[in-house]
C-alpha positions as CSV (number, residue, x, y, z in Angstrom):
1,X,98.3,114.3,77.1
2,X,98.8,111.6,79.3
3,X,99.4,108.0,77.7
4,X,97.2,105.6,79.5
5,X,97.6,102.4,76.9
6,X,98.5,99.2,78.2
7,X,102.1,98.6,77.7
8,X,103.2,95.2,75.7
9,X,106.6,93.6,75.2
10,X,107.9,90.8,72.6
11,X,109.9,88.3,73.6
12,X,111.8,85.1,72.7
13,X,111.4,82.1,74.7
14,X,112.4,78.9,74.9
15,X,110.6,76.1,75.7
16,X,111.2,72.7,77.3
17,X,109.8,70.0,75.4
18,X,107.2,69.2,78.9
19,X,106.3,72.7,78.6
20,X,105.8,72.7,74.9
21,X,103.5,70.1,75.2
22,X,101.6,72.0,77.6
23,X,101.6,74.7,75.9
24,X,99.9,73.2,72.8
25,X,97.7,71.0,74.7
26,X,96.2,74.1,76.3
27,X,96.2,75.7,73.0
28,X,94.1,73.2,71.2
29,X,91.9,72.4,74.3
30,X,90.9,76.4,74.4
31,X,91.6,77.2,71.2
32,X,93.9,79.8,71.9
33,X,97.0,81.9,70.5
34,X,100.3,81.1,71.6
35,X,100.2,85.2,72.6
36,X,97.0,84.2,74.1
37,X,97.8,81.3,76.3
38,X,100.9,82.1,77.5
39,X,99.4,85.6,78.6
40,X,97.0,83.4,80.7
41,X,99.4,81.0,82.3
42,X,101.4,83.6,83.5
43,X,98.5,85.4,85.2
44,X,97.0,82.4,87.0
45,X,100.8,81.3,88.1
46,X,101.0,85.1,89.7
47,X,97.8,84.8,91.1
48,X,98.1,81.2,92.3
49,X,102.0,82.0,93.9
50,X,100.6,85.5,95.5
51,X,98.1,83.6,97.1
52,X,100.1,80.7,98.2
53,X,103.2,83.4,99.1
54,X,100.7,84.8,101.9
55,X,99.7,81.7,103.5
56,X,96.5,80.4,101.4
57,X,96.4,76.7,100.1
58,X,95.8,75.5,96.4
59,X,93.4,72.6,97.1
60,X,91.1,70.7,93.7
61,X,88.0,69.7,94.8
62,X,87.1,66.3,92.6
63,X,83.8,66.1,91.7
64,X,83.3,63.0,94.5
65,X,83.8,65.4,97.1
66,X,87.8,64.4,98.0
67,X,90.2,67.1,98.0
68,X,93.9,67.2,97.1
69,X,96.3,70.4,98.0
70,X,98.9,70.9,95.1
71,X,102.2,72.3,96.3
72,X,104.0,74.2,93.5
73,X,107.5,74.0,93.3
């Protein structure tokens, strides 16, 4: 029999106050697990620098219309 389960890991991290604050603000805003939100962040950021690795731009659109293109570092 073939195991097709998702694998998981555990691990320890440590956190820079500035991302620590993040991480909570995030939490309370979407009422989510620290397992939770960090699962999230790390998708989006491996979507987001995928995208960005093969040429797209991460532009906000403001609800007035005006753009800005956000350039992670």
């Amino acid at each position: 029999m073939t195991d097709t389960a998702p694998k998981s890991h555990r691990f320890s991290i440590t956190f820079k106050p500035a991302a620590l604050d993040a991480l909570e603000q995030v939490m309370a805003r979407e009422r989510l697990s620290q397992t939770d939100a960090v699962n999230r962040a790390v998708q989006v950021y491996d979507f987001i620098a995928h995208r960005c690795a093969t040429g797209d731009d991460l532009v906000l659109r403001r609800p007035d219309g005006t753009t800005e293109t956000v350039h992670i570092i």
